[in-house]
C-alpha positions in Angstrom: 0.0 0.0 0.0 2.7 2.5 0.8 4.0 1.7 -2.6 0.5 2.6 -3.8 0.3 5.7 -2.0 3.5 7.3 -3.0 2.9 6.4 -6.8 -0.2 8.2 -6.7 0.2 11.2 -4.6 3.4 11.5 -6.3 1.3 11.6 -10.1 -0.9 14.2 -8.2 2.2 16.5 -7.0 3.4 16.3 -10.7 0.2 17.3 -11.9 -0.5 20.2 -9.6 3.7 21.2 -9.9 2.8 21.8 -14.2 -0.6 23.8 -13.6 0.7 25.7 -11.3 3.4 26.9 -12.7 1.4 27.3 -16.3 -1.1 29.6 -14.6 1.9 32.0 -12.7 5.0 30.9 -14.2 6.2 34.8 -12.8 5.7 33.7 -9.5 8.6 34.4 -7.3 8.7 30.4 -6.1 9.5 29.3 -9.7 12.0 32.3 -9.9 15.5 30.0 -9.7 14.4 28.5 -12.7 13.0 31.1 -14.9 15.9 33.2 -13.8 18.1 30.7 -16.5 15.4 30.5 -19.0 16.4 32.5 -22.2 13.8 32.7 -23.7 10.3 34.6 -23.5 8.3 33.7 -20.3 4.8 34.5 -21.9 5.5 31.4 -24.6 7.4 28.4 -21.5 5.1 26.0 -20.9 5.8 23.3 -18.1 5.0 19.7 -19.5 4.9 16.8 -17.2 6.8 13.7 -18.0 4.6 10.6 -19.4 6.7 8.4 -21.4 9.6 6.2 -20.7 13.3 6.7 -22.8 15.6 5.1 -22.8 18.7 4.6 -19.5 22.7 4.7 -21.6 22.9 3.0 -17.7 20.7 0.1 -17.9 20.3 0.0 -21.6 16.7 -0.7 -21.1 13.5 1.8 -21.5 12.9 2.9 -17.7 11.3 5.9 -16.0 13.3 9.3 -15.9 15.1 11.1 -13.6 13.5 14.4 -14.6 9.2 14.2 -13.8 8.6 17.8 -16.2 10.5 19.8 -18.3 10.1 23.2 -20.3 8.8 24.3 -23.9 9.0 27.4 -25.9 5.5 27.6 -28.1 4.2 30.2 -29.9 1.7 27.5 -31.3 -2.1 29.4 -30.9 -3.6 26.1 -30.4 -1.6 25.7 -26.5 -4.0 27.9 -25.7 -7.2 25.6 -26.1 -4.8 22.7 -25.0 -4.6 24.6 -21.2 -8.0 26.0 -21.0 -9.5 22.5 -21.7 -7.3 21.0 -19.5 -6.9 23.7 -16.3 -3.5 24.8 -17.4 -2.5 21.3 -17.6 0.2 19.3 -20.4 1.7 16.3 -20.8 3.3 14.9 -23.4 0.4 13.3 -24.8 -1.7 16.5 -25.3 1.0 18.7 -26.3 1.7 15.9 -29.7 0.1 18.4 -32.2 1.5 21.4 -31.2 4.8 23.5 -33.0 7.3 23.9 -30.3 10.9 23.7 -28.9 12.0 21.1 -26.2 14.3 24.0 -23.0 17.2 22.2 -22.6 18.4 21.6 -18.6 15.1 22.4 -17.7 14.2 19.2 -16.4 12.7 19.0 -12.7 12.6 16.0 -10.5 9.3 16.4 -8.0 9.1 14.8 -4.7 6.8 14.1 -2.0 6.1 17.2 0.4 6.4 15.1 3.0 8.4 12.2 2.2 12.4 11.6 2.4 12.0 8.4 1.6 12.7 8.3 -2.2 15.2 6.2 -3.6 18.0 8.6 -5.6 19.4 5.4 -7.2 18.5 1.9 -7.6 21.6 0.1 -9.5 21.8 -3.5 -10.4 25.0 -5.5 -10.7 25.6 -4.4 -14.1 24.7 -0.9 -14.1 26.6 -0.6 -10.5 29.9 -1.8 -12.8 29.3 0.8 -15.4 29.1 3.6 -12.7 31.9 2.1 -10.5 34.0 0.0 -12.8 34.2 -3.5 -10.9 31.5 -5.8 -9.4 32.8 -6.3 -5.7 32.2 -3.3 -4.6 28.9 -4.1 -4.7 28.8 -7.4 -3.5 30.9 -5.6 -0.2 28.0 -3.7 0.4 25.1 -6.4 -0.2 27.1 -8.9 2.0 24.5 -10.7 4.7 26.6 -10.0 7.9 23.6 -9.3 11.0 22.9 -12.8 11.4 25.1 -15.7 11.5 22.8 -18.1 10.1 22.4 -15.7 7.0 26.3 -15.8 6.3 25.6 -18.8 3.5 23.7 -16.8 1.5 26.4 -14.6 0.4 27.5 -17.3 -1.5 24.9 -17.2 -4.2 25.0 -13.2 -3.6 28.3 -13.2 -4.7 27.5 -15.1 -7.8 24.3 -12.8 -8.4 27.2 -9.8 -8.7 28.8 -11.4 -11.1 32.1 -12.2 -9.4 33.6 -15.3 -7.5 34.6 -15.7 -4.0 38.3 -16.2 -5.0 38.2 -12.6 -6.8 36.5 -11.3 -3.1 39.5 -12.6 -1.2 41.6 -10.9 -3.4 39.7 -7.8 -3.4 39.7 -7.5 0.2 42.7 -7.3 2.3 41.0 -8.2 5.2 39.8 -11.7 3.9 42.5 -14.7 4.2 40.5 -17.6 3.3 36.8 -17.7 0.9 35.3 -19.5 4.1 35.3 -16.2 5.8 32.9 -15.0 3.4 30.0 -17.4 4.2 31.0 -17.8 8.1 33.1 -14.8 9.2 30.6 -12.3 10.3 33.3 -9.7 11.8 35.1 -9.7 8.4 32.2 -9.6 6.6 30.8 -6.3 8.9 33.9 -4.8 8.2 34.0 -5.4 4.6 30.2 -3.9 4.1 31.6 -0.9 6.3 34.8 -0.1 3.8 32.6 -0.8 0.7 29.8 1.7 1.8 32.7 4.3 2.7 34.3 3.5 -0.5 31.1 4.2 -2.9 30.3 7.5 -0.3 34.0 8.6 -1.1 34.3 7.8 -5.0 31.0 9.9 -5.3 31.6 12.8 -3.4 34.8 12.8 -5.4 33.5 12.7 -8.8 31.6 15.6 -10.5 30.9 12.8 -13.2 29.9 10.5 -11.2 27.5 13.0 -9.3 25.7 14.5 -12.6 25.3 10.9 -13.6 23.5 10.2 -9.8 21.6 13.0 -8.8 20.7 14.6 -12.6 20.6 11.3 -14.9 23.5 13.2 -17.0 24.3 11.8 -19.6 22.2 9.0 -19.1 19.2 10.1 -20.7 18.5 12.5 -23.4 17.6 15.6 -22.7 15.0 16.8 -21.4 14.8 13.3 -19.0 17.9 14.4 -16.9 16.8 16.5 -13.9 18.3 19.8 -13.0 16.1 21.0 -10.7 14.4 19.3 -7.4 11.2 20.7 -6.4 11.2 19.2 -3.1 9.2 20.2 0.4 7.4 22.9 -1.3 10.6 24.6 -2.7 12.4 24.6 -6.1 15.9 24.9 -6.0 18.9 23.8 -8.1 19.8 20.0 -8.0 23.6 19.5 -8.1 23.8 17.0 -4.8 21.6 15.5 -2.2 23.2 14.2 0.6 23.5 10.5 1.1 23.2 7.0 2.5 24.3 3.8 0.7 22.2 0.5 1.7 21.0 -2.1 -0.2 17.3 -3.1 -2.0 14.4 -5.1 0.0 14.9 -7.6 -2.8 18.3 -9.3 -1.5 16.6 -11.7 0.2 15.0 -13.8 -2.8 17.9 -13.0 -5.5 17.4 -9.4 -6.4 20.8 -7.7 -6.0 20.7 -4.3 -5.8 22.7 -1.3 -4.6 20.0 1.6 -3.7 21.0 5.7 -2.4 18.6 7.6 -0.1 18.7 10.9 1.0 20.1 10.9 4.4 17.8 12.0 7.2 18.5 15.0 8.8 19.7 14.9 12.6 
């Protein structure tokens, strides 16, 4: 249900987001971004995001990072379009219309009240193409609360793509595979340094950050974000703050290395 409830208040924050800002796009709240728009206010439009494109990341058709974007129209027939539909476009209803796509004007819209959006969900694959080796990954999935949990990381291992011989040799702290699957110490520290380690190689990587937090370039433009509309306020979107954790689907095979904003103290 929560699932439920966020996909659909989520659709009704997008919707609201576009109208709004089509009926007073002047408004001082949307003032950060029309303040880098070049082009005549009277003819932006705000268009909310309905299709899927295609991730360079995942090489598969997946949502976007950015939830709107910008147009520049001086087709007469928008008008009609936003009077029928209470100021209102998508990319459906904007199909017959004469117009130019903003560049960086996507904006990613969250939840007034939520922190609990994912800012990354990356697979084995993807995770390699972002950090350029598979056992980082598996250091951060590794099972290590519960000792009778410690044999799964067997097949987790496997599910990244790697072996536990190429572990032991990744990890300095490991002196025999066994430790792996029945070390719980080592295998606490090891999915300690790997979190660290992903923390670290973002925050010290611009390319890796616009690839995170905008989608850049992973999708065409306009489906990177450049803006977060976020607790009632639009501002820039260059970094979020952090945590690194792993996906509810571990448990049954689904390996997955997933970024959260970090809660506030």
């Amino acid at each position: 249900m929560a699932t439920n409830r966020g996909t659909f208040e989520g659709d009704i924050q997008e919707i609201e987001f576009v109208k709004a800002f089509n009926k007073d796009r002047q408004n001082i709240n949307f003032s950060i971004f029309t303040d880098d728009i070049n082009y005549a206010l009277d003819n932006v439009y705000m268009v909310r995001v309905t299709t899927n494109q295609l991730s360079r990341l995942s090489g598969k058709i997946t949502k976007t990072r950015s939830d709107c974007y910008a147009i520049y129209s001086e087709d007469e027939k928008i008008i009609n379009i936003l009077q029928e539909n209470d100021y209102y476009l998508n990319e459906k209803n904007i199909q017959s219309l004469n117009y130019t796509i903003i560049k960086k004007s996507g904006i990613s819209i969250k939840m007034s009240d939520s922190d609990k959006y994912q800012i990354l969900k990356t697979g084995p694959n993807s995770f390699n193409s972002l950090f350029g080796n598979y056992e980082l990954g598996a250091g951060a999935s590794l099972f290590c609360m519960r000792d009778t949990e410690l044999i799964k990381n067997k097949e987790l291992v496997i599910g990244w793509n790697t072996t536990l011989e190429n572990m032991k040799n990744y990890f300095d702290c490991v002196n025999d595979t066994n430790d792996l699957i029945s070390n719980k110490e080592i295998c606490q520290q090891i999915k300690t340094f790997c979190n660290n380690k992903i923390t670290e190689r973002i925050n010290s990587s611009s390319e890796l950050q616009q690839k995170i937090f905008n989608g850049y370039p992973i999708y065409d433009e306009p489906y990177s974000a450049w803006y977060l509309f976020s607790h009632g306020k639009l501002e820039k979107l260059t970094y979020i703050p952090f945590t690194v954790t792993t996906g509810s689907g571990r448990s049954h095979g689904d390996y997955t290395i997933v970024l959260k904003p970090k809660k506030e103290d």
